[in-house]
N, C-alpha and C positions, 0 to 999 in steps of 0.2 A: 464694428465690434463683434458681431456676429460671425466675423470670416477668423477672428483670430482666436472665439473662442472653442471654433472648430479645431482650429490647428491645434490646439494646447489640447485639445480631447483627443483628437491623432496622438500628440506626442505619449500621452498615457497610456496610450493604447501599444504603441509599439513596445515603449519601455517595460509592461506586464508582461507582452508577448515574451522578451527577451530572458526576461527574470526568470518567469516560468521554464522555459528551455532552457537558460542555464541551471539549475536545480536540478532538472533531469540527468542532465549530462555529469553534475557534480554526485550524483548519489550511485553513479554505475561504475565503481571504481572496487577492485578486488578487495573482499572485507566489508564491502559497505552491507547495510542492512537494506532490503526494498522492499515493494511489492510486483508481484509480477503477477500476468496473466498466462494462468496453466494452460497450454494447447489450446492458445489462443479463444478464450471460453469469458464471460465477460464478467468473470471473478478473480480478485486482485487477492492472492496467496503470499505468505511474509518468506520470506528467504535471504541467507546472502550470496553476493558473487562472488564468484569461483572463480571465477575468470572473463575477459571482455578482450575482444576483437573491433578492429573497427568499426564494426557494424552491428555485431552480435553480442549478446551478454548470455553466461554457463548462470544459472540461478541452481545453487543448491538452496530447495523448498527446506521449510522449518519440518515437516512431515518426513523426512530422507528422501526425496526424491529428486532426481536432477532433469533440466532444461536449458536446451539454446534457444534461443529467442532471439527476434529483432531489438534493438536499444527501446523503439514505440509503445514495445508492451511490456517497458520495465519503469518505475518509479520509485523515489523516495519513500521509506518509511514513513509512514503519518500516523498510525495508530496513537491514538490520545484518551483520556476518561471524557466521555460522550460519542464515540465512534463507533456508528452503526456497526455491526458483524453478524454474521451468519456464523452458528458455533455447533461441532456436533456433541448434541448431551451426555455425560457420561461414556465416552469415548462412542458412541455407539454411529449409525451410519446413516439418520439422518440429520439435516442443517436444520438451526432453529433461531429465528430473528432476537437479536437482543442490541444491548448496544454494553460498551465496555464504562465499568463503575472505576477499576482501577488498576494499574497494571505495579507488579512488582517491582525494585531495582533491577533485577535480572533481567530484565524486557520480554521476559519469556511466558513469566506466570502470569495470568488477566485474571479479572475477577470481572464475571459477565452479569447482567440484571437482561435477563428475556424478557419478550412484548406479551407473555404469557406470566408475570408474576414471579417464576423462579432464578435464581441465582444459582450461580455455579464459581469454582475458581477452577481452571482451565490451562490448558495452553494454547502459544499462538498455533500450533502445530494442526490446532482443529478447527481452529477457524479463521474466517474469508471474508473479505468485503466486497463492495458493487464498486 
């Protein structure tokens, strides 16, 4: 009993593996919406692609800025209402922990609640997550 319920916990296992990696692979297609890692830094920036190579995906940042990157440090959009972010307040230049209350139709407008009490309504453009 014990050997087969090993196996079925294997087969679970691969099957999330796989899911997981295809996800990735489906959200890095020209147009798609992601996150990427800026100059390989270990914050995840909102953008779309611009373009994808075999190997490489062009991330135009929500901020105007552009990057090639390896496929590794690019993923699916996931921002949701409860998604931790790092936001800068009032456009200004530094990051401030909150987490996201609600985002617009537009995907663009957020409306943030910080770990310090204030709210803000924002764009993705300013902020980051881990």
């Amino acid at each position: 009993m014990r050997r087969r319920t090993f196996g079925m916990w294997r087969q679970w296992i691969v099957l999330a593996v796989c899911l997981a990696v295809s996800g990735w692979a489906q959200a890095q297609s020209q147009g798609d919406w992601v996150l990427a890692r800026w100059q390989n830094g270990e914050y995840w920036f909102p953008g779309v692609v611009a373009s994808r190579t075999a190997d490489s995906v062009t991330v135009a940042y929500d901020d105007g800025t552009r990057e090639t990157l390896p496929l590794s440090r690019v993923r699916p959009y996931d921002w949701k209402p409860g998604t931790p972010v790092q936001c800068r307040w009032k456009d200004g230049s530094q990051w401030y922990a909150g987490r996201i209350s609600a985002i617009n139709d537009d995907g663009v407008t957020l409306y943030v609640a910080y770990d310090d009490g204030d709210r803000e309504k924002t764009r993705t453009a300013l902020c980051r997550s881990l």
